[in-house]
RORO-996340 format. One record per residue (C-alpha): residue number from 1; chain; x, y, z. Coordinates in nm, 4 decimals. Layout:
residues N
{r NUM "A" {X Y Z}}
...
This chain:
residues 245
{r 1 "A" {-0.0461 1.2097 0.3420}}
{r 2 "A" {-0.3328 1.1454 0.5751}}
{r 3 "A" {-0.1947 0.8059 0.7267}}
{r 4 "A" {-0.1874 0.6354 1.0406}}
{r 5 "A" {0.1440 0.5234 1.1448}}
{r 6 "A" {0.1440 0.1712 1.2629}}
{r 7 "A" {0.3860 0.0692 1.5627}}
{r 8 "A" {0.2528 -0.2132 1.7447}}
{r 9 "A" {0.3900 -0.5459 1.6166}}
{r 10 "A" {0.0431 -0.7421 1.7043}}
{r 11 "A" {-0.1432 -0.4328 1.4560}}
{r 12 "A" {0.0971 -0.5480 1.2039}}
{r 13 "A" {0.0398 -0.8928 1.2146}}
{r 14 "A" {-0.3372 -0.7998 1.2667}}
{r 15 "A" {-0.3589 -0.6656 0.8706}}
{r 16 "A" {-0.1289 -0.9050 0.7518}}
{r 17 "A" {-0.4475 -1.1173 0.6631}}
{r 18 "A" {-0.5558 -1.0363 0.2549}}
{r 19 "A" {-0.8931 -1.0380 0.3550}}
{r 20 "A" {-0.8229 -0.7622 0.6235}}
{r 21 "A" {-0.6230 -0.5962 0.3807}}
{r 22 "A" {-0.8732 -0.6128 0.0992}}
{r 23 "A" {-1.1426 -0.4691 0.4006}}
{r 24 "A" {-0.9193 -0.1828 0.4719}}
{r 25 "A" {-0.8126 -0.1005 0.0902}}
{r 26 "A" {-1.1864 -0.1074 -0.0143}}
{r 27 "A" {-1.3198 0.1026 0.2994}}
{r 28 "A" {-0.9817 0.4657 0.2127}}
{r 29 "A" {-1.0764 0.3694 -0.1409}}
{r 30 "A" {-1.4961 0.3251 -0.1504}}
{r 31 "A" {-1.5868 0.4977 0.1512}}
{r 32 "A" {-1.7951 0.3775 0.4331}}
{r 33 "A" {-1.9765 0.0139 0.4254}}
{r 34 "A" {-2.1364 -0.2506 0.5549}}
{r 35 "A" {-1.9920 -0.6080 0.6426}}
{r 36 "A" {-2.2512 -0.7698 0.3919}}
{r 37 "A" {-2.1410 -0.4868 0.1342}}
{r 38 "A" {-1.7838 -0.5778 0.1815}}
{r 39 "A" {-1.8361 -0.9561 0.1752}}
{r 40 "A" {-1.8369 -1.0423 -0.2205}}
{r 41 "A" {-1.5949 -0.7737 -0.2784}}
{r 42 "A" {-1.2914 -0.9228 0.0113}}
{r 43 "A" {-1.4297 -1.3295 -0.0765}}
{r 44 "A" {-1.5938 -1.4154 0.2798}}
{r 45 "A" {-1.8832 -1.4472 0.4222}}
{r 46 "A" {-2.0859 -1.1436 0.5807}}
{r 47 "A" {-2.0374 -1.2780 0.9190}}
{r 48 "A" {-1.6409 -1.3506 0.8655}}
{r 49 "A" {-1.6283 -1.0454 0.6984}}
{r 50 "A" {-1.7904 -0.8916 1.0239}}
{r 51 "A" {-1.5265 -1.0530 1.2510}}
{r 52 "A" {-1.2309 -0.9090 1.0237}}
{r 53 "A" {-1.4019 -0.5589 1.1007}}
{r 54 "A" {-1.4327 -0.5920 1.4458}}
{r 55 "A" {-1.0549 -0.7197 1.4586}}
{r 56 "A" {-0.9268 -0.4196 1.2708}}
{r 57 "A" {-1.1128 -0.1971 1.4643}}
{r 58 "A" {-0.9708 -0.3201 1.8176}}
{r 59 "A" {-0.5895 -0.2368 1.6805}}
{r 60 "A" {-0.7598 0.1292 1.5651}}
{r 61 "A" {-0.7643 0.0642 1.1912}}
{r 62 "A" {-1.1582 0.0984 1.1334}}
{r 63 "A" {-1.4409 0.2576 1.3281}}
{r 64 "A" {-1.8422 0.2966 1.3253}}
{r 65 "A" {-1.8745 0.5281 0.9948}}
{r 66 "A" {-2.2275 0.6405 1.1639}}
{r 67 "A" {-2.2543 0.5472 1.5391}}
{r 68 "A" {-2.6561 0.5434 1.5953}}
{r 69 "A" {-2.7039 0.6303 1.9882}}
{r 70 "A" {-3.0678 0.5072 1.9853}}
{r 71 "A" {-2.9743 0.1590 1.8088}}
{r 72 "A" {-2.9946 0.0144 2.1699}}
{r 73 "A" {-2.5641 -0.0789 2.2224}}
{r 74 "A" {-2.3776 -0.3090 1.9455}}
{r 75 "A" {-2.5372 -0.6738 2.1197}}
{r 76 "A" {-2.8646 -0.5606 1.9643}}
{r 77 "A" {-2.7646 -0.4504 1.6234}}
{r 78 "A" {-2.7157 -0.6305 1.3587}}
{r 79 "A" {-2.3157 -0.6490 1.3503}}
{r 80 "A" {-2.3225 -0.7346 0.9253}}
{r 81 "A" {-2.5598 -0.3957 0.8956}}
{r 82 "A" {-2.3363 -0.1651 1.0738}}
{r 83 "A" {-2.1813 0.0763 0.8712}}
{r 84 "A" {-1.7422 0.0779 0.9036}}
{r 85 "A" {-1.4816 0.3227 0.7813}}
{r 86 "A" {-1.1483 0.3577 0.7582}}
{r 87 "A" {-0.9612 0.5630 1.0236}}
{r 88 "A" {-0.7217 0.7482 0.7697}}
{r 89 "A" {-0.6539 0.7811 0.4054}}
{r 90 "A" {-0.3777 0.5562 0.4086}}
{r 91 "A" {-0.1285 0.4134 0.6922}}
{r 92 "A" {0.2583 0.3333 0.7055}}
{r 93 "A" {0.4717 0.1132 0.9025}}
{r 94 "A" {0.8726 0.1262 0.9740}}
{r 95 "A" {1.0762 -0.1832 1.0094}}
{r 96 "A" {1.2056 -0.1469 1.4129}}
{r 97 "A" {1.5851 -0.0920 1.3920}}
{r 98 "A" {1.6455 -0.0759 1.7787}}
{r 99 "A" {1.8181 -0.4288 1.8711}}
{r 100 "A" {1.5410 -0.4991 2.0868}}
{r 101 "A" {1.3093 -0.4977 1.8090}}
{r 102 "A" {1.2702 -0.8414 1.6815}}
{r 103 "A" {0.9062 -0.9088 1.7275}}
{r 104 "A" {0.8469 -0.5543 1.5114}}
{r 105 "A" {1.0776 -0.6691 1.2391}}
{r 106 "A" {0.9117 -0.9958 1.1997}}
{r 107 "A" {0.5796 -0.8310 1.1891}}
{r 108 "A" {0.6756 -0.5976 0.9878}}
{r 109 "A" {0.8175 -0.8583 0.7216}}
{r 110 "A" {0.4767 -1.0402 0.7385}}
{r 111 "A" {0.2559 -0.7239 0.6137}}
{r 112 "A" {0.5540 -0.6387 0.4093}}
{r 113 "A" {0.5412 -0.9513 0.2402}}
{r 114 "A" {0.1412 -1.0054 0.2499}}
{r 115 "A" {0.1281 -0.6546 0.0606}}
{r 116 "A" {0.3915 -0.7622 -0.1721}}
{r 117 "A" {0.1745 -1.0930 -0.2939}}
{r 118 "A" {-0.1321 -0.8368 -0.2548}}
{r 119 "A" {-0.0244 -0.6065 -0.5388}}
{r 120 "A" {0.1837 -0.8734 -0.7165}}
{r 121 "A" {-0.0435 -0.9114 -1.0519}}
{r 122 "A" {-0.1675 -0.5736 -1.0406}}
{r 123 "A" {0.0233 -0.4924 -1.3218}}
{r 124 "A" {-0.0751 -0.7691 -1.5316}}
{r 125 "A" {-0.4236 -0.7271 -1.4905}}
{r 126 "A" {-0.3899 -0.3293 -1.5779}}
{r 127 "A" {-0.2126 -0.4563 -1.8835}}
{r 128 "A" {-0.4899 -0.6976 -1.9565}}
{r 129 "A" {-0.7839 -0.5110 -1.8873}}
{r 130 "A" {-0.7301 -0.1521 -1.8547}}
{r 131 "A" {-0.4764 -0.0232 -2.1101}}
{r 132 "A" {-0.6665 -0.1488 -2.3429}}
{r 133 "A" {-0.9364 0.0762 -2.3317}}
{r 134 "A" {-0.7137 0.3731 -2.2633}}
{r 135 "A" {-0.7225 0.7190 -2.4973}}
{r 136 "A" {-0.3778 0.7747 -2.5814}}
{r 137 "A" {-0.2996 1.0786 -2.3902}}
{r 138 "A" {-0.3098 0.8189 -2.0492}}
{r 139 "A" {-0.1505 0.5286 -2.2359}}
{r 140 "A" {0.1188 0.7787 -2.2947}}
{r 141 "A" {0.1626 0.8551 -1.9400}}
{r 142 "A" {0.1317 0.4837 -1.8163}}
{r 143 "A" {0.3974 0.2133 -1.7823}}
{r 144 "A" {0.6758 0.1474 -1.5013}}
{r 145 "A" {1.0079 0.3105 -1.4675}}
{r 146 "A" {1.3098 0.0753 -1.3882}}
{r 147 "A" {1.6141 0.2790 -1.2438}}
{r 148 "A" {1.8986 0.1476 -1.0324}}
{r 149 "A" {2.0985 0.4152 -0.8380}}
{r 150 "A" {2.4466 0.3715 -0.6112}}
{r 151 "A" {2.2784 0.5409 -0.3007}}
{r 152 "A" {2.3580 0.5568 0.0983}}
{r 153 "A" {2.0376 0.4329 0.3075}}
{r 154 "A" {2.0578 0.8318 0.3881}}
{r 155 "A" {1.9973 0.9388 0.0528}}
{r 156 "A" {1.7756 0.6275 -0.0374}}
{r 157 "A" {1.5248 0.8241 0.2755}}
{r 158 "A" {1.5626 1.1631 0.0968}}
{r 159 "A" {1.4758 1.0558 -0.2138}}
{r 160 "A" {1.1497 0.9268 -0.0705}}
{r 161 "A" {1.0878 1.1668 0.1044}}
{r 162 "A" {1.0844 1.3825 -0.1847}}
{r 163 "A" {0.8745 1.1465 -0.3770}}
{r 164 "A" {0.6188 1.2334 -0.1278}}
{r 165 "A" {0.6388 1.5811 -0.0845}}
{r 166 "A" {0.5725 1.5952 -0.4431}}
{r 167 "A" {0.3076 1.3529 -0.3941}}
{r 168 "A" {0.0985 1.5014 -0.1350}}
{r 169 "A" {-0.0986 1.7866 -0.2552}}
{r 170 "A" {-0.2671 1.5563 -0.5219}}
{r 171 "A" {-0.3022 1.2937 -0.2687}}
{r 172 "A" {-0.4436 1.5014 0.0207}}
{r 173 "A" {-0.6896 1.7477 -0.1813}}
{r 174 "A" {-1.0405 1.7556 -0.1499}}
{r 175 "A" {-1.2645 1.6355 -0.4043}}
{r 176 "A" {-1.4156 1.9437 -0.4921}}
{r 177 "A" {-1.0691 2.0951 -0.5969}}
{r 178 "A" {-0.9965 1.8313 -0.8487}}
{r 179 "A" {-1.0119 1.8951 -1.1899}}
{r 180 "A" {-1.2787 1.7382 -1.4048}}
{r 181 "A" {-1.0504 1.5440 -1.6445}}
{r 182 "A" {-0.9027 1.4220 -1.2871}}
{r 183 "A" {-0.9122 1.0399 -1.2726}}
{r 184 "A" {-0.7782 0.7375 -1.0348}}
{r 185 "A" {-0.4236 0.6570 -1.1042}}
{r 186 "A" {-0.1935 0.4122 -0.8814}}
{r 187 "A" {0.1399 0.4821 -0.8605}}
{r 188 "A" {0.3321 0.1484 -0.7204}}
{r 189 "A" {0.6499 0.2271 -0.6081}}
{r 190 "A" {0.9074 -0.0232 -0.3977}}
{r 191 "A" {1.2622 -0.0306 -0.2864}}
{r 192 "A" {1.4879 -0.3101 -0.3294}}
{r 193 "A" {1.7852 -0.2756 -0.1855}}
{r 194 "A" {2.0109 -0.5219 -0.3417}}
{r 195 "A" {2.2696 -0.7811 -0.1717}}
{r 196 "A" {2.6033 -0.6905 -0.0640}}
{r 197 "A" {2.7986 -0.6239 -0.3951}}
{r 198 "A" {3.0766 -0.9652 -0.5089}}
{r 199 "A" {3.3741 -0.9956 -0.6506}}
{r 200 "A" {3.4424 -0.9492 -1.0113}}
{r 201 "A" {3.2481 -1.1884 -1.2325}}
{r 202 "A" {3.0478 -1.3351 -0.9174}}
{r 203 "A" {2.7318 -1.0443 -0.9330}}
{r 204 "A" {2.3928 -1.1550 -0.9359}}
{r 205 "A" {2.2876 -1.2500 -1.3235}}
{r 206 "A" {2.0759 -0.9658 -1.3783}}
{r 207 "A" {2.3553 -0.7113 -1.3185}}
{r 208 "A" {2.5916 -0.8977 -1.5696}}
{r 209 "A" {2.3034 -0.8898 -1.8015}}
{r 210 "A" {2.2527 -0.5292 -1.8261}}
{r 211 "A" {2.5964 -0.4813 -1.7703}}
{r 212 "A" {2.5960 -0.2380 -1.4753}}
{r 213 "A" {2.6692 -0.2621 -1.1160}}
{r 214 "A" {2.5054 -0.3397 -0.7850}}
{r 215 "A" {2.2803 -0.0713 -0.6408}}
{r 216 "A" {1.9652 0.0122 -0.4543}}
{r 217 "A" {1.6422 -0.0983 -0.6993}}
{r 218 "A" {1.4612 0.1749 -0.6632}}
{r 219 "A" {1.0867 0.0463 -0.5789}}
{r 220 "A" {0.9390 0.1976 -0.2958}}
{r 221 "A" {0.6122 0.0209 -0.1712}}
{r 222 "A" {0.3723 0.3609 -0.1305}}
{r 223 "A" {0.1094 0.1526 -0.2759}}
{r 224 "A" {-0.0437 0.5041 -0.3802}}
{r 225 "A" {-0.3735 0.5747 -0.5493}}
{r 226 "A" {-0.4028 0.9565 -0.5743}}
{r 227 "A" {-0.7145 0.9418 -0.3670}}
{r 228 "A" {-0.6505 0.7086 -0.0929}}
{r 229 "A" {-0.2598 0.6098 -0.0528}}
{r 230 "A" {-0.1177 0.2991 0.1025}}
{r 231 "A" {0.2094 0.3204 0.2005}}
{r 232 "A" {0.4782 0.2038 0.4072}}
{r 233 "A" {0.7804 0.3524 0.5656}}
{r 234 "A" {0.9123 -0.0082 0.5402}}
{r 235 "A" {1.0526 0.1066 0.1823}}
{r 236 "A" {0.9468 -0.0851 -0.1610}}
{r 237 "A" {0.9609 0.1679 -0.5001}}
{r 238 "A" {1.1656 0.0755 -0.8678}}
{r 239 "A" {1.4778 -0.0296 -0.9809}}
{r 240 "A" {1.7197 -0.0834 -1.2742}}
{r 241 "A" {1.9592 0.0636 -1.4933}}
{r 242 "A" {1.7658 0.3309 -1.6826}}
{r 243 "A" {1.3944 0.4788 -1.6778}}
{r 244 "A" {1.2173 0.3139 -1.9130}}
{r 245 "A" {0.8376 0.3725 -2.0045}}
């Protein structure tokens, strides 16, 4: 997919910031820019903005887009004009399942959660102010899917891993091979596991409601936009008891 893999618990906690995260999702999706650029786009100030940049670039998220070897060293440039880019299209992180591992599951849980309220009303606002203006052959193809399968956490990993295989070439591509009716589409996908399953009559309301019974909501969080992907080994996708569109 083009990601960087994320390990280190203090990177995690790093980009667990929304304006870092907004910094990061603007540079994979925009392209290189400058801290004044970025500034009314993530809601800071050039010079904050400037200091979230120089953060993500010490844990290896962001670098120089255009490193200028007669601009005299960084103390005599001006740190708002320098030009930043993402490292990778995307990047991924895995919740640490070694006992030792505390500090990386709490971090983990803190971008997990950060991303979560991050992408929260995207669908809401698509609703409100992209549908809309759709032709019908792409309001045909939008809407959410909301399937709830009985799965091991072995075949919960295969079936995202075969969401991505199939994902990849379109995600990975170069520009120049897309086609020209090609256009940005995000695919939000999470996985919700759900709670250990209860006795008879004692399930969670919404599985007495549709009437089926506990499984894995299928969401996987591969915040995924076709050209530049987020996602996260630390699953998210979509879940309930039938596709629907």
């Amino acid at each position: 997919m083009g990601d960087i893999e994320i390990t280190d618990p203090k990177a995690m906690r790093a980009l667990a910031h929304p304006v870092r995260l907004a910094i990061l999702e603007h540079l994979q999706r925009n392209g290189p820019a400058t801290a004044t650029v970025l500034a009314p786009r993530v809601g800071a100030t050039p010079s904050v903005t400037s200091w979230h940049l120089r953060h993500l670039a010490g844990f290896g998220l962001v670098r120089d887009a255009d490193p200028d070897p007669d601009a005299g060293g960084d103390e005599r440039r001006d740190r708002r004009e320098r030009r930043w880019q993402a490292v990778a299209r995307g990047f991924r992180f895995e919740v640490p399942e070694d006992d030792g591992g505390e500090e990386g599951r709490s971090a983990a849980r803190l971008l997990s959660r950060e991303m979560f309220l991050r992408s929260a009303d995207l669908p809401a606002r698509w609703a409100a102010t992209v549908e809309p203006g759709l032709d019908p052959a792409w309001r045909r193809l939008s809407g959410l899917a909301n399937t709830r399968v009985m799965v091991t956490p072995e075949e919960a990993a295969a079936i995202e891993d075969g969401i991505e295989r199939v994902l990849a070439p379109y995600v990975t591509r170069d520009a120049a091979d897309r086609p020209a009716a090609a256009r940005s589409v995000r695919l939000l996908r999470y996985t919700l596991p759900e709670g250990e399953p209860q006795g008879e009559g004692e399930g969670p309301a919404e599985v007495e409601a549709q009437g089926g019974e506990p499984g894995a909501d299928s969401y996987t969080d591969t915040d995924t936009d076709t050209d530049t992907g987020t996602r996260t080994a630390a699953r998210k996708d979509d879940g309930g008891d039938g596709g629907t569109r």
